[in-house]
N, CA, C and O atoms as a Tripos MOL2 file, in Angstrom:
@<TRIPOS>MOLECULE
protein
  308   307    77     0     0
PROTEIN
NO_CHARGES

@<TRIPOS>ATOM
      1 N          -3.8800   36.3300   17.0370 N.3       1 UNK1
      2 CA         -3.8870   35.3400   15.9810 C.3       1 UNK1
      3 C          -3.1860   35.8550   14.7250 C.2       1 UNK1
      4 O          -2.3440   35.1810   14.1320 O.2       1 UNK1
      5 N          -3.5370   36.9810   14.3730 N.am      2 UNK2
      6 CA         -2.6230   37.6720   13.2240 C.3       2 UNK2
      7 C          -1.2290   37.8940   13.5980 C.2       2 UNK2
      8 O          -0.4950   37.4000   12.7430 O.2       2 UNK2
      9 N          -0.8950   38.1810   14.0910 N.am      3 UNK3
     10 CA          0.5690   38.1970   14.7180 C.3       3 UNK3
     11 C           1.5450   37.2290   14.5130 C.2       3 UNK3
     12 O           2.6350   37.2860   13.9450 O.2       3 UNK3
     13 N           0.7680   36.0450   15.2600 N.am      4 UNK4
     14 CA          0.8480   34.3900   14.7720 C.3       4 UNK4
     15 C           1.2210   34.5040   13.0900 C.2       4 UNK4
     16 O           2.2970   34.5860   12.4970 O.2       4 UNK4
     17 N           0.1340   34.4770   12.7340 N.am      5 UNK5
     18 CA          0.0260   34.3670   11.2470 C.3       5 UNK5
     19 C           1.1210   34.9030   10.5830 C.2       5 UNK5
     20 O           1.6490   34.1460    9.7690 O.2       5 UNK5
     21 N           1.6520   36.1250   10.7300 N.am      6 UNK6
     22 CA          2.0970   36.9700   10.3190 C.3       6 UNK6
     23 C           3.6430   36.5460   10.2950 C.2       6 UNK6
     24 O           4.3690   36.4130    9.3100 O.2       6 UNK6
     25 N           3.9710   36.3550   11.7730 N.am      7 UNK7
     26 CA          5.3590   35.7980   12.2410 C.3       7 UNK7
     27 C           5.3440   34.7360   11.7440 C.2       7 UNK7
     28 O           6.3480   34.7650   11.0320 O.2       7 UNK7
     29 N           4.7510   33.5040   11.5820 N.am      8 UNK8
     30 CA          4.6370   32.2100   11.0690 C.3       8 UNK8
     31 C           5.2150   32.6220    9.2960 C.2       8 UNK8
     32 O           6.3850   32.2690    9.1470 O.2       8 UNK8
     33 N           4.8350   33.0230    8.5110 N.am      9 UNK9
     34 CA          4.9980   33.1370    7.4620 C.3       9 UNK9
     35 C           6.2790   33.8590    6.9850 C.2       9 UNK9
     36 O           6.7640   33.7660    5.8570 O.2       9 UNK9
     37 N           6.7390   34.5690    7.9840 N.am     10 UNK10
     38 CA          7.8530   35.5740    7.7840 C.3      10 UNK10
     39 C           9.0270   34.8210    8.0680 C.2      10 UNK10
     40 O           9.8660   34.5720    7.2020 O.2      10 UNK10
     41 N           9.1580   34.2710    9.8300 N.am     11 UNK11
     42 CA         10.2200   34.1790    9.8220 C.3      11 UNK11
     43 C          10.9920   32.9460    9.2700 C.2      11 UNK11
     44 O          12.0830   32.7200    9.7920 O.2      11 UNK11
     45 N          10.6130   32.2190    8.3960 N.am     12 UNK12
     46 CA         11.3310   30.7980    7.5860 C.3      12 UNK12
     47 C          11.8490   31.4910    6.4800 C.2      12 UNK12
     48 O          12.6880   30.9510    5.7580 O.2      12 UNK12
     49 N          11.4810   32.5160    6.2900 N.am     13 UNK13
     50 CA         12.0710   33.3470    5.0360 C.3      13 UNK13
     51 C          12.7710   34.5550    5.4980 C.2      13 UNK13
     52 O          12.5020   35.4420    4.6880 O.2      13 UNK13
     53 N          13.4760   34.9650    6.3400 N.am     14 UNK14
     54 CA         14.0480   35.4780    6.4510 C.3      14 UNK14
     55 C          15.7610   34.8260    7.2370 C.2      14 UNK14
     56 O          15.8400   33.7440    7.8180 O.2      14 UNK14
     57 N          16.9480   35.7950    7.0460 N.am     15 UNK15
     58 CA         18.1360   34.9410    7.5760 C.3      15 UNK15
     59 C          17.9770   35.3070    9.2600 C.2      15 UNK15
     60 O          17.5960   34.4270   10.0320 O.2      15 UNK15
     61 N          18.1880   36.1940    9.5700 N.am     16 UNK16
     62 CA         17.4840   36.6180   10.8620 C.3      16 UNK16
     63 C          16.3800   36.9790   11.5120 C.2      16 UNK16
     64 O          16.1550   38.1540   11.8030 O.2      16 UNK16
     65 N          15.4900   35.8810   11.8340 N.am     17 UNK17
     66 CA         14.0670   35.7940   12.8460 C.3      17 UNK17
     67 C          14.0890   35.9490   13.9160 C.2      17 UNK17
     68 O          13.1410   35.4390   14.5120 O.2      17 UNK17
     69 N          14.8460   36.5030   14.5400 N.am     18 UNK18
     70 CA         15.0670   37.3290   15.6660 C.3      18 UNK18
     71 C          15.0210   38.2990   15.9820 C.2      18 UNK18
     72 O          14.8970   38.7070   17.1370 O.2      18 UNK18
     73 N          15.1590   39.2010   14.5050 N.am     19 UNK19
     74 CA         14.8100   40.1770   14.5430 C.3      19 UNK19
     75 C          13.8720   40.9840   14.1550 C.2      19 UNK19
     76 O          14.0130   42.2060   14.2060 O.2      19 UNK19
     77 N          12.4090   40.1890   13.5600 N.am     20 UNK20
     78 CA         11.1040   39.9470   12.8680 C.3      20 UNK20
     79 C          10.9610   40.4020   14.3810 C.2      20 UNK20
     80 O          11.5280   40.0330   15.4090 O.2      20 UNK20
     81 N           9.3280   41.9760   13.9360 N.am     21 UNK21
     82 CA          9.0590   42.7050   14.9260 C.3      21 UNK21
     83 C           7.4830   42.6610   14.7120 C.2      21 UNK21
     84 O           7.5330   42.3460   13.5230 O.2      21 UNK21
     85 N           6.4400   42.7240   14.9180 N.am     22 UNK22
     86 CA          5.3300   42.3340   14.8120 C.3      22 UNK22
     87 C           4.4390   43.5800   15.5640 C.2      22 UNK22
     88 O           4.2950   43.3620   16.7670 O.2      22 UNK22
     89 N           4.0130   44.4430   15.2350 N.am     23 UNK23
     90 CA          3.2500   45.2380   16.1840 C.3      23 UNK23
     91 C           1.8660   45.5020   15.6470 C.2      23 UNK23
     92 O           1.4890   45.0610   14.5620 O.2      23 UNK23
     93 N           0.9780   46.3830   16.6060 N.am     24 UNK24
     94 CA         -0.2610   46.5070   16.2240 C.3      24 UNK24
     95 C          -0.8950   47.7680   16.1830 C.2      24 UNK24
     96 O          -0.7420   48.1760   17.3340 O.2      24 UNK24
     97 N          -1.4870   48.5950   15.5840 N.am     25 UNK25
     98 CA         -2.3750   49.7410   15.5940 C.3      25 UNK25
     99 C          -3.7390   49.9130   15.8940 C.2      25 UNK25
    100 O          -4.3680   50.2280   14.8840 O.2      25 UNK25
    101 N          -4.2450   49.8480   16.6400 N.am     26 UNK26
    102 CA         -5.6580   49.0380   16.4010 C.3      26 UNK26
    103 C          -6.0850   50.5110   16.3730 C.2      26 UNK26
    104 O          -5.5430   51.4270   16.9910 O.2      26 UNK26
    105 N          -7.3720   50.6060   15.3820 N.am     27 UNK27
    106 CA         -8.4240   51.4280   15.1460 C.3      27 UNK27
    107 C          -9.7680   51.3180   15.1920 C.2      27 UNK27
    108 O         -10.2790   50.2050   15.3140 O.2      27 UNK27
    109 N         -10.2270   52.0050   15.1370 N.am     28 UNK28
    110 CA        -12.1140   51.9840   15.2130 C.3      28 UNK28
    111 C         -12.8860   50.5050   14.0830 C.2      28 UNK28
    112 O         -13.6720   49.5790   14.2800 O.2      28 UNK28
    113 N         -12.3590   50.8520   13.3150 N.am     29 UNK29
    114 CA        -12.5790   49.9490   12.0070 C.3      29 UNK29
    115 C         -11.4560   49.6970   11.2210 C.2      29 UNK29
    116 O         -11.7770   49.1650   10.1580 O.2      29 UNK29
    117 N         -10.0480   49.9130   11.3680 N.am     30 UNK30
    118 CA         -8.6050   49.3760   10.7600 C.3      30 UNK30
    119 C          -7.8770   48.9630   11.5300 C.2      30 UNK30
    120 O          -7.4780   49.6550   12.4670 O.2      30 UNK30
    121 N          -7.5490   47.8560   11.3610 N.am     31 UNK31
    122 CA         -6.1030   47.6410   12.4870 C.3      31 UNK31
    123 C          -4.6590   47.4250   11.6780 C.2      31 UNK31
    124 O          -4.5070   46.5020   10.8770 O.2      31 UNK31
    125 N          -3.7890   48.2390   11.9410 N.am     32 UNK32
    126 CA         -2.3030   47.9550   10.9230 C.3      32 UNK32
    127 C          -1.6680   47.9220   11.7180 C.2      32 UNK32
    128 O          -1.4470   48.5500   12.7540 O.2      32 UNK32
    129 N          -1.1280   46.6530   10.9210 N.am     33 UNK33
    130 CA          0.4500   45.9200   11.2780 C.3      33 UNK33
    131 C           1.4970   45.8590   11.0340 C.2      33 UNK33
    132 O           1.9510   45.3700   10.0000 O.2      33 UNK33
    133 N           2.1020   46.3270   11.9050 N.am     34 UNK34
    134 CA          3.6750   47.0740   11.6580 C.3      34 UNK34
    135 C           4.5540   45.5520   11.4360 C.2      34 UNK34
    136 O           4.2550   44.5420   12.0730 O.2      34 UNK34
    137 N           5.5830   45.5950   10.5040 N.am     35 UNK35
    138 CA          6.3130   44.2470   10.2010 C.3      35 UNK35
    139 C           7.7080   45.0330    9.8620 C.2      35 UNK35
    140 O           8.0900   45.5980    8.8370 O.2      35 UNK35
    141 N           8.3780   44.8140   11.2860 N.am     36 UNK36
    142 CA         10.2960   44.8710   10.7300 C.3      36 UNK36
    143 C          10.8520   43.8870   11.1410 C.2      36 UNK36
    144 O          10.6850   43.0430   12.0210 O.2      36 UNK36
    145 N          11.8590   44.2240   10.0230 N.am     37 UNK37
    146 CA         12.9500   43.1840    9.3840 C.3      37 UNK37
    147 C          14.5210   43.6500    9.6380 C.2      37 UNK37
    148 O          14.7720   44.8450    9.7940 O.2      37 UNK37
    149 N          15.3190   42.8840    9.6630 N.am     38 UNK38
    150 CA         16.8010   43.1830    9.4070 C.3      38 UNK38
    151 C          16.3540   44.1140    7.7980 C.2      38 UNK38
    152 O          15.2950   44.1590    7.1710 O.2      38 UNK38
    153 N          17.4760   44.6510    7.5980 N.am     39 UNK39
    154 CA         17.2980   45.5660    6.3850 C.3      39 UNK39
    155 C          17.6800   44.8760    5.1030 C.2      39 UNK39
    156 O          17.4560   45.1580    3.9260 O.2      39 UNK39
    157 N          18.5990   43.4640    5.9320 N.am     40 UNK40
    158 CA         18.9320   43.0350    4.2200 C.3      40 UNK40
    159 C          17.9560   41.9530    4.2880 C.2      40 UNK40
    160 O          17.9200   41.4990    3.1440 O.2      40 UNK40
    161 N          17.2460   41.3820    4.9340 N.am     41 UNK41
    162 CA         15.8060   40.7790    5.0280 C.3      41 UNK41
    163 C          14.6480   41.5740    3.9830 C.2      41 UNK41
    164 O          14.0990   40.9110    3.1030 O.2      41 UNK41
    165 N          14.4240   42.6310    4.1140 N.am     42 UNK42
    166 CA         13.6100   43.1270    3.4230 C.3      42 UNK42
    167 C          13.0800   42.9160    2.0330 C.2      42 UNK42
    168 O          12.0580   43.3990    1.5480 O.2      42 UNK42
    169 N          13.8640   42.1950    1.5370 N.am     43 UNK43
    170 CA         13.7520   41.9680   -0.2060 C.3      43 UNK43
    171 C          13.0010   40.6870   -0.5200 C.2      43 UNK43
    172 O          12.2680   40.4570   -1.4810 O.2      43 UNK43
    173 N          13.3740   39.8190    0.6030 N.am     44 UNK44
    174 CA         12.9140   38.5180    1.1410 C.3      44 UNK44
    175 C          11.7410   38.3440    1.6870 C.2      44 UNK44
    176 O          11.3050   37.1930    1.6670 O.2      44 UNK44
    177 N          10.8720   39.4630    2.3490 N.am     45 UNK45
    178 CA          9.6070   39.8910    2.5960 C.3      45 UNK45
    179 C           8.9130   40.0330    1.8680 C.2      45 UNK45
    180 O           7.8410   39.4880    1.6050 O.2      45 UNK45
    181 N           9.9710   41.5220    1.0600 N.am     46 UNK46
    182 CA          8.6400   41.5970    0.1750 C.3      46 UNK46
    183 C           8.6540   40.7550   -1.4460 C.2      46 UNK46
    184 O           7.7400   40.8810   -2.2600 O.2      46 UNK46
    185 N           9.2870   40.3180   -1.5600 N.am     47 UNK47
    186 CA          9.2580   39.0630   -2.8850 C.3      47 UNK47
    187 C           9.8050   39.6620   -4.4340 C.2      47 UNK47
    188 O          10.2710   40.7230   -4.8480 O.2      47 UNK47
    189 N           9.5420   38.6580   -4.8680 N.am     48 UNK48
    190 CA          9.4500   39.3250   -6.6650 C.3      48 UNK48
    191 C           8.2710   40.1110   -6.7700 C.2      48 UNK48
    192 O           7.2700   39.9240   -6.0780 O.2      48 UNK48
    193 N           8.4360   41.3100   -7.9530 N.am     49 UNK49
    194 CA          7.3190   42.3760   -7.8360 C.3      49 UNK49
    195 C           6.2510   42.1850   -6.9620 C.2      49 UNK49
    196 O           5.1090   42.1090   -7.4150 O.2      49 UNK49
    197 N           6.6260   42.0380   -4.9530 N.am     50 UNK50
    198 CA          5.6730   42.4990   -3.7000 C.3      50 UNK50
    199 C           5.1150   41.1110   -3.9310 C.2      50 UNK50
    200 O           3.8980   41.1030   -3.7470 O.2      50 UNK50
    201 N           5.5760   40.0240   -4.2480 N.am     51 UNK51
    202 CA          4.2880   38.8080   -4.7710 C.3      51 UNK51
    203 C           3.9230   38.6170   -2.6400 C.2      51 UNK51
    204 O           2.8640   39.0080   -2.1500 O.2      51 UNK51
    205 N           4.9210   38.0480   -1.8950 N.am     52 UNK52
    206 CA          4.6640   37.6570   -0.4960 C.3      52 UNK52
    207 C           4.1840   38.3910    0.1640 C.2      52 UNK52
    208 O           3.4910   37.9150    1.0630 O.2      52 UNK52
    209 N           4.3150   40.1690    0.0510 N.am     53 UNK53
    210 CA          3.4220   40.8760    0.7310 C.3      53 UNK53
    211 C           2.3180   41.0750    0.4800 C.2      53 UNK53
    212 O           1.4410   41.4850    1.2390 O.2      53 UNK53
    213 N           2.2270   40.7300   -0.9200 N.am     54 UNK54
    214 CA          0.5550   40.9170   -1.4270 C.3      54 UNK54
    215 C          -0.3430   39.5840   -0.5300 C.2      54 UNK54
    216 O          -1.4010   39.6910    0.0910 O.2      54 UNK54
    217 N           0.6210   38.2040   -0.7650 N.am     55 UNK55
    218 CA         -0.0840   37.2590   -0.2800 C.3      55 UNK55
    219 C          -0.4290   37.0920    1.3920 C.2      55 UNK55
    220 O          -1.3240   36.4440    1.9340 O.2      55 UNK55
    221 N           0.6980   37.9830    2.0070 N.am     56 UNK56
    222 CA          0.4920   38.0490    3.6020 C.3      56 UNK56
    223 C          -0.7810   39.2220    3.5070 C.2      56 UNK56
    224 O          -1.6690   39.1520    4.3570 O.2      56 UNK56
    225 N          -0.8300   40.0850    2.6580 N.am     57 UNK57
    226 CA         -1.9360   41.3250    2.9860 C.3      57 UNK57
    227 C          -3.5780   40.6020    2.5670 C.2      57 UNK57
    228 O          -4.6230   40.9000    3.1460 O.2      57 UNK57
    229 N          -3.4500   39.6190    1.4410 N.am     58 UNK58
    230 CA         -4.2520   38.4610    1.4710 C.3      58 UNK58
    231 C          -5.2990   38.1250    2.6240 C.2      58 UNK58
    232 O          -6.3630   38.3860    3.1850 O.2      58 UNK58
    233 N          -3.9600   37.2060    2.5190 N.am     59 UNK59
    234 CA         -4.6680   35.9680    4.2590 C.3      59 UNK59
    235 C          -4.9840   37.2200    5.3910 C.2      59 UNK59
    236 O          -5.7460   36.9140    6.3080 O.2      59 UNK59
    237 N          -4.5030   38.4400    5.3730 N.am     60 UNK60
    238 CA         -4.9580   39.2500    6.9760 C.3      60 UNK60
    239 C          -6.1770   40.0050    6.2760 C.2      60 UNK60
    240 O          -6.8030   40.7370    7.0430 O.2      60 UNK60
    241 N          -6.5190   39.9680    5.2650 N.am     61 UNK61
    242 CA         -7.9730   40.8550    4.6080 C.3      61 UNK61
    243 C          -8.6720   39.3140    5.0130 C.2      61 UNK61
    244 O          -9.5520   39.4020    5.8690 O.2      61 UNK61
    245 N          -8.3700   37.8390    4.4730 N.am     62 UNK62
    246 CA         -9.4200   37.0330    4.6650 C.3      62 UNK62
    247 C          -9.8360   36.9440    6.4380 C.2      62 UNK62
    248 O         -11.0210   36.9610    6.7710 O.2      62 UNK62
    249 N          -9.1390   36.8850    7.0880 N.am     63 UNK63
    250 CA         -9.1200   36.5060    8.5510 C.3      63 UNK63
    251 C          -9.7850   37.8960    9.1030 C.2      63 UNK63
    252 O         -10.2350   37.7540   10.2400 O.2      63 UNK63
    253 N          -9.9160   38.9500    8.6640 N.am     64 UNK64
    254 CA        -10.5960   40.3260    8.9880 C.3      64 UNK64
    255 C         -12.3520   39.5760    8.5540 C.2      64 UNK64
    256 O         -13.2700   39.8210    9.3360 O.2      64 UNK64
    257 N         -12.4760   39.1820    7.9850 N.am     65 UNK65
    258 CA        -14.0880   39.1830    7.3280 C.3      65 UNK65
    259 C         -15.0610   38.5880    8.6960 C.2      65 UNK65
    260 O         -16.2870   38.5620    8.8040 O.2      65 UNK65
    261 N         -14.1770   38.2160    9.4960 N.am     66 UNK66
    262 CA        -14.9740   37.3100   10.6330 C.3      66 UNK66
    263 C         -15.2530   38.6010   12.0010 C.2      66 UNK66
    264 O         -16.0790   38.5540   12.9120 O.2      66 UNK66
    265 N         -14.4110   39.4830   11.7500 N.am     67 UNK67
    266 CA        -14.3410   40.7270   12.8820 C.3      67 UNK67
    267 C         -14.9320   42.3540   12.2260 C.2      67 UNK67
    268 O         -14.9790   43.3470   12.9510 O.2      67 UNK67
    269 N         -15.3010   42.3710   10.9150 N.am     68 UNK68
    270 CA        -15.8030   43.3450   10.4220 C.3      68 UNK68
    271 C         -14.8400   44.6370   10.8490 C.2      68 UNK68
    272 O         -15.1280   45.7180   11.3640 O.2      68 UNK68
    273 N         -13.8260   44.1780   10.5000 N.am     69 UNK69
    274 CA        -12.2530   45.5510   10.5030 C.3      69 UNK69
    275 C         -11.6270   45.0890    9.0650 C.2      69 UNK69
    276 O         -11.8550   44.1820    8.2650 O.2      69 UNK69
    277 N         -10.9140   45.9490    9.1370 N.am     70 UNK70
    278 CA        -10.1090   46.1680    7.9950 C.3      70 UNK70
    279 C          -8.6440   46.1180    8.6380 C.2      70 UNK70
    280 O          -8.2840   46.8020    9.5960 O.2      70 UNK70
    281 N          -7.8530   45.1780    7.9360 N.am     71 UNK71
    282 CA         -6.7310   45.0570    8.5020 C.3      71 UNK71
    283 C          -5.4180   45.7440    7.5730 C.2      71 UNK71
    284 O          -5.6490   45.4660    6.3960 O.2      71 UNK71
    285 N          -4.7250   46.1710    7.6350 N.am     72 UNK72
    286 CA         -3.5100   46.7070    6.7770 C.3      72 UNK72
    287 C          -2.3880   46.2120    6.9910 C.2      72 UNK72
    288 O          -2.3440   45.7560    8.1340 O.2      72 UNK72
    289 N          -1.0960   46.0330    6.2210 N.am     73 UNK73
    290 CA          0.0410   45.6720    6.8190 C.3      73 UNK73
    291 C           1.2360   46.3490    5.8050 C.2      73 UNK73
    292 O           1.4530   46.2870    4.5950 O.2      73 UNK73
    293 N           1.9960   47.1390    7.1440 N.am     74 UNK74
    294 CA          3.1520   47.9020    6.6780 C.3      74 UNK74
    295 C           4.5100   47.2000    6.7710 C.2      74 UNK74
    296 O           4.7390   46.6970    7.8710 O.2      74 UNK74
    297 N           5.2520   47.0940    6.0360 N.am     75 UNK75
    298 CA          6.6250   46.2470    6.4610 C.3      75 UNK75
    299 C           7.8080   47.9990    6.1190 C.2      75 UNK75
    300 O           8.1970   48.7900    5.2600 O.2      75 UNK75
    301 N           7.8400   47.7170    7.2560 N.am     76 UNK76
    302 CA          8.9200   49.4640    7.6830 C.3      76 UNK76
    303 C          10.3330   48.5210    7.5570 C.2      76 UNK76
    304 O          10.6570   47.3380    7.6640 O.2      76 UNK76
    305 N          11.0020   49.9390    7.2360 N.am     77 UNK77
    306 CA         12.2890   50.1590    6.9750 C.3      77 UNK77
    307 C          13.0860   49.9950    8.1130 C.2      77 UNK77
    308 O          14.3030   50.1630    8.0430 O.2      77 UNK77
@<TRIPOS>BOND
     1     1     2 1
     2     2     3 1
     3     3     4 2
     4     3     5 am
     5     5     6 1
     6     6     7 1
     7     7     8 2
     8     7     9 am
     9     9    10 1
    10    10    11 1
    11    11    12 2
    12    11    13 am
    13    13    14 1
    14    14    15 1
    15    15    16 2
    16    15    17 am
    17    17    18 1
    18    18    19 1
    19    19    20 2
    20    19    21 am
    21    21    22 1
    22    22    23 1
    23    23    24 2
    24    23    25 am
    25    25    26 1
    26    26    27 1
    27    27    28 2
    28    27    29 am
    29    29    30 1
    30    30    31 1
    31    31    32 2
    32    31    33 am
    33    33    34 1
    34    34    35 1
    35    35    36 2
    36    35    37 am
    37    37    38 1
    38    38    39 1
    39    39    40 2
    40    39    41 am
    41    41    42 1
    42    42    43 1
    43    43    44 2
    44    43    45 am
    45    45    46 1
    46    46    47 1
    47    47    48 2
    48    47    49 am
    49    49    50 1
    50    50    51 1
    51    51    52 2
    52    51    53 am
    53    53    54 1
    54    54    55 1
    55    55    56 2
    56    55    57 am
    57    57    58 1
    58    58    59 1
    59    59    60 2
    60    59    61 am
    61    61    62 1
    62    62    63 1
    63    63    64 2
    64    63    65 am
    65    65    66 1
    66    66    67 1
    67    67    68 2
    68    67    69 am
    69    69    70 1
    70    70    71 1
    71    71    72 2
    72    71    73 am
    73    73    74 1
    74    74    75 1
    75    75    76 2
    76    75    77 am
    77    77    78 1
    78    78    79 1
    79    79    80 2
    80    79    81 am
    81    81    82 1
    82    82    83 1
    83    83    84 2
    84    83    85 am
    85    85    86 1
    86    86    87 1
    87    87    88 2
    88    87    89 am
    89    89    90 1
    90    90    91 1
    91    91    92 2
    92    91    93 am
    93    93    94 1
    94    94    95 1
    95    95    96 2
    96    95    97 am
    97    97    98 1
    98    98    99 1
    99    99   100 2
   100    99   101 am
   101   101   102 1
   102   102   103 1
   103   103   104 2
   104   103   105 am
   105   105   106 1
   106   106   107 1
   107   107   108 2
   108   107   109 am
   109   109   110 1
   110   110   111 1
   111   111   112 2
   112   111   113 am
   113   113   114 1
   114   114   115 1
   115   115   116 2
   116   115   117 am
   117   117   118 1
   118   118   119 1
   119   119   120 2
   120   119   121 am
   121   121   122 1
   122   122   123 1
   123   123   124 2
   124   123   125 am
   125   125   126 1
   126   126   127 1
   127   127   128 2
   128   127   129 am
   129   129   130 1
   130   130   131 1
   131   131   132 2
   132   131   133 am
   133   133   134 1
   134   134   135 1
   135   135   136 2
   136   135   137 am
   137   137   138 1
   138   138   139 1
   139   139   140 2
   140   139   141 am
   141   141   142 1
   142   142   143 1
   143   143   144 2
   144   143   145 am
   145   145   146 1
   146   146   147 1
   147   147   148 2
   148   147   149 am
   149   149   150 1
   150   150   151 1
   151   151   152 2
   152   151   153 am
   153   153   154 1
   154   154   155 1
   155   155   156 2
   156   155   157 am
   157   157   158 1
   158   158   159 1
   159   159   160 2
   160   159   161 am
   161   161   162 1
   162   162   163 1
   163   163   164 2
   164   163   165 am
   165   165   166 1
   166   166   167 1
   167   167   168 2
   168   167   169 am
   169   169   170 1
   170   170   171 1
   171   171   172 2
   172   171   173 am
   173   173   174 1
   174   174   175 1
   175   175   176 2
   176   175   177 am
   177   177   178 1
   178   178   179 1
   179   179   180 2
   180   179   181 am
   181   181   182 1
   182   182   183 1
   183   183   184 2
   184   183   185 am
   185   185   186 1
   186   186   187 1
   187   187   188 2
   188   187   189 am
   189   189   190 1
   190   190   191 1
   191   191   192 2
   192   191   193 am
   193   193   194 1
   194   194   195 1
   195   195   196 2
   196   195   197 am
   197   197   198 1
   198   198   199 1
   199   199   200 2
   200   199   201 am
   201   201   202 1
   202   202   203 1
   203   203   204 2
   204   203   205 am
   205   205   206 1
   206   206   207 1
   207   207   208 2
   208   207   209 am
   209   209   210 1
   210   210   211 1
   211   211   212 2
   212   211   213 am
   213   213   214 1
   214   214   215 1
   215   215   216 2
   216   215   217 am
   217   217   218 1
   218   218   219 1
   219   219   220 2
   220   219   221 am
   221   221   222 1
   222   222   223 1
   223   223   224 2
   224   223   225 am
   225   225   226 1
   226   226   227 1
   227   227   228 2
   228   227   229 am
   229   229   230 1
   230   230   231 1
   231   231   232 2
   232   231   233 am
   233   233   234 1
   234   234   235 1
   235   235   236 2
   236   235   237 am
   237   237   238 1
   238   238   239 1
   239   239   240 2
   240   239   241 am
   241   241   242 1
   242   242   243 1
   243   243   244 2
   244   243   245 am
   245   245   246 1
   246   246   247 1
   247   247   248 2
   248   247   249 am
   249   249   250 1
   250   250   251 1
   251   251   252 2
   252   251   253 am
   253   253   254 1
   254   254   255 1
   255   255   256 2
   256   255   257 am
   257   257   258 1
   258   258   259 1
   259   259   260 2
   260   259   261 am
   261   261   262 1
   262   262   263 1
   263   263   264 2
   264   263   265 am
   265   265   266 1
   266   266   267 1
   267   267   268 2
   268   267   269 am
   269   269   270 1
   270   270   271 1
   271   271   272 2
   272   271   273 am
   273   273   274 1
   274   274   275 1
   275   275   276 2
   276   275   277 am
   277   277   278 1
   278   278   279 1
   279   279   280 2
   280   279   281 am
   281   281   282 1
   282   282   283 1
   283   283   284 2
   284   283   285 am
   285   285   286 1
   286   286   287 1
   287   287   288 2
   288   287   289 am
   289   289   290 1
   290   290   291 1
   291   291   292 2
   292   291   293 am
   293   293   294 1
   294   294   295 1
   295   295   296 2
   296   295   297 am
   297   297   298 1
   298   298   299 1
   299   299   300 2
   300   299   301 am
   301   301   302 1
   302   302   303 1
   303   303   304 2
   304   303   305 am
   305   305   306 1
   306   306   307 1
   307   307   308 2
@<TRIPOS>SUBSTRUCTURE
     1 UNK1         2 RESIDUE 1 A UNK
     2 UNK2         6 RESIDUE 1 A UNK
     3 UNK3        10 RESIDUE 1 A UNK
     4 UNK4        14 RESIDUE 1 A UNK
     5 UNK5        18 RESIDUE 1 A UNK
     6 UNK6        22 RESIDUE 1 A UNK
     7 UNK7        26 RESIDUE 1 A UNK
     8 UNK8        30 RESIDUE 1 A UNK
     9 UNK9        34 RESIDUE 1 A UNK
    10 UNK10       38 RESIDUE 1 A UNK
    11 UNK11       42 RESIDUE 1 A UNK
    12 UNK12       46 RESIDUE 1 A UNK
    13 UNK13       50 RESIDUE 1 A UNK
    14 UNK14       54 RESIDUE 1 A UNK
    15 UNK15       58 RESIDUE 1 A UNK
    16 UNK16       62 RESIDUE 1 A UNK
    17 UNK17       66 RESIDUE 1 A UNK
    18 UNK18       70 RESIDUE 1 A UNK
    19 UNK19       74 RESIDUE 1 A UNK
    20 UNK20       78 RESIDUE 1 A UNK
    21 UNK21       82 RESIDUE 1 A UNK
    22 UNK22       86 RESIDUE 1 A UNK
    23 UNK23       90 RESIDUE 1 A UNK
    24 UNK24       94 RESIDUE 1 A UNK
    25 UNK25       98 RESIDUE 1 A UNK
    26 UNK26      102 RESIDUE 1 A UNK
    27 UNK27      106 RESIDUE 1 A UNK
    28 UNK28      110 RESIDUE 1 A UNK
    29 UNK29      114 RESIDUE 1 A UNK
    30 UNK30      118 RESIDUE 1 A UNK
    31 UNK31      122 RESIDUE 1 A UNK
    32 UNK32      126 RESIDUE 1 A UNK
    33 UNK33      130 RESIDUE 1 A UNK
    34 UNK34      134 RESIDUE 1 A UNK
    35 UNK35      138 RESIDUE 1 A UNK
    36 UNK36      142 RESIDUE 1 A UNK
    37 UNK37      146 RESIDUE 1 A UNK
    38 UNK38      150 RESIDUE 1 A UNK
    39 UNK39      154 RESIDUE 1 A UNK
    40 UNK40      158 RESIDUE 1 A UNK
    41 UNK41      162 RESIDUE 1 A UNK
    42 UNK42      166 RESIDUE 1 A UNK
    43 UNK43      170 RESIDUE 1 A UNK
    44 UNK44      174 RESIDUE 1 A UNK
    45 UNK45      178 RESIDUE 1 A UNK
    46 UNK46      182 RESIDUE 1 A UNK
    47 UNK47      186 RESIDUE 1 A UNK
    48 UNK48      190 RESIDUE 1 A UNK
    49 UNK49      194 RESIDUE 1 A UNK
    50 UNK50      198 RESIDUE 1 A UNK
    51 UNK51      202 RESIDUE 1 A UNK
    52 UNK52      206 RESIDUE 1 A UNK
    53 UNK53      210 RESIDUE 1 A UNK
    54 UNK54      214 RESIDUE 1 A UNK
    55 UNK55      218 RESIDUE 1 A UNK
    56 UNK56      222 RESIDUE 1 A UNK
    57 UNK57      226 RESIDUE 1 A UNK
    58 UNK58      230 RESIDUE 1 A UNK
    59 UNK59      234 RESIDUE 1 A UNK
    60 UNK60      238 RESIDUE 1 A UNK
    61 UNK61      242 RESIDUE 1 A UNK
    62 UNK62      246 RESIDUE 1 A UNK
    63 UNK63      250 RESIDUE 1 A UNK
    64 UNK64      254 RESIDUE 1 A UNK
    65 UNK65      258 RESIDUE 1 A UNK
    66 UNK66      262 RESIDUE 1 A UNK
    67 UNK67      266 RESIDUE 1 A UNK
    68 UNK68      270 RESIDUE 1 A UNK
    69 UNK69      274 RESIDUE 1 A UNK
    70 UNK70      278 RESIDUE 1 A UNK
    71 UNK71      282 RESIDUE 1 A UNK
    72 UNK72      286 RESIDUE 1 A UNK
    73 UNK73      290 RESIDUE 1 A UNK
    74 UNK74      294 RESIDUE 1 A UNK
    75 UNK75      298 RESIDUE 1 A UNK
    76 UNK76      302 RESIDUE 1 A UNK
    77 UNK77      306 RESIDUE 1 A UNK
C-alpha cells in the first residue's frame, strides 16, 4: 500500500516515471523506503525547501499509526 502511495504521488511530478524506483527495508520496528529518480527529477521530488518530501514522509508516518512501525523515506541519488 505504501509503495502505491508513494509511486502515486511521485510519478505526475516527475518528467520520467519510468524510471521512479520504489523499494523496501523492512525492520523489526522501521521500515525505509528507498525512492529513485532520474537525477534531473530529483529537485522535483524533493520541492521548494524539501516541502513534497516532508509531505510524502507525512502521509507514510500517518499510514504507519495503524501497524505500530515507524516508517522512513530516503530519496537516493
Amino acid at each position: 500500500m505504501e509503495k502505491d502511495l508513494i509511486e502515486y504521488i511521485v510519478k505526475p511530478l516527475v518528467d520520467k516515471p519510468d524510471e521512479v524506483e520504489v523499494s523496501m527495508i523492512d525492520g523489526k520496528s522501521l521500515t525505509i523506503w528507498e525512492l529513485k529518480a532520474a537525477e534531473e527529477d530529483q529537485g522535483k521530488i524533493i520541492g521548494r525547501q524539501g516541502r513534497i518530501a516532508k509531505a510524502m514522509r507525512t502521509l507514510l508516518s500517518a499510514s504507519a499509526k495503524d501497524s505500530n512501525k515507524r516508517f522512513a523515506l530516503e530519496i537516493l541519488d
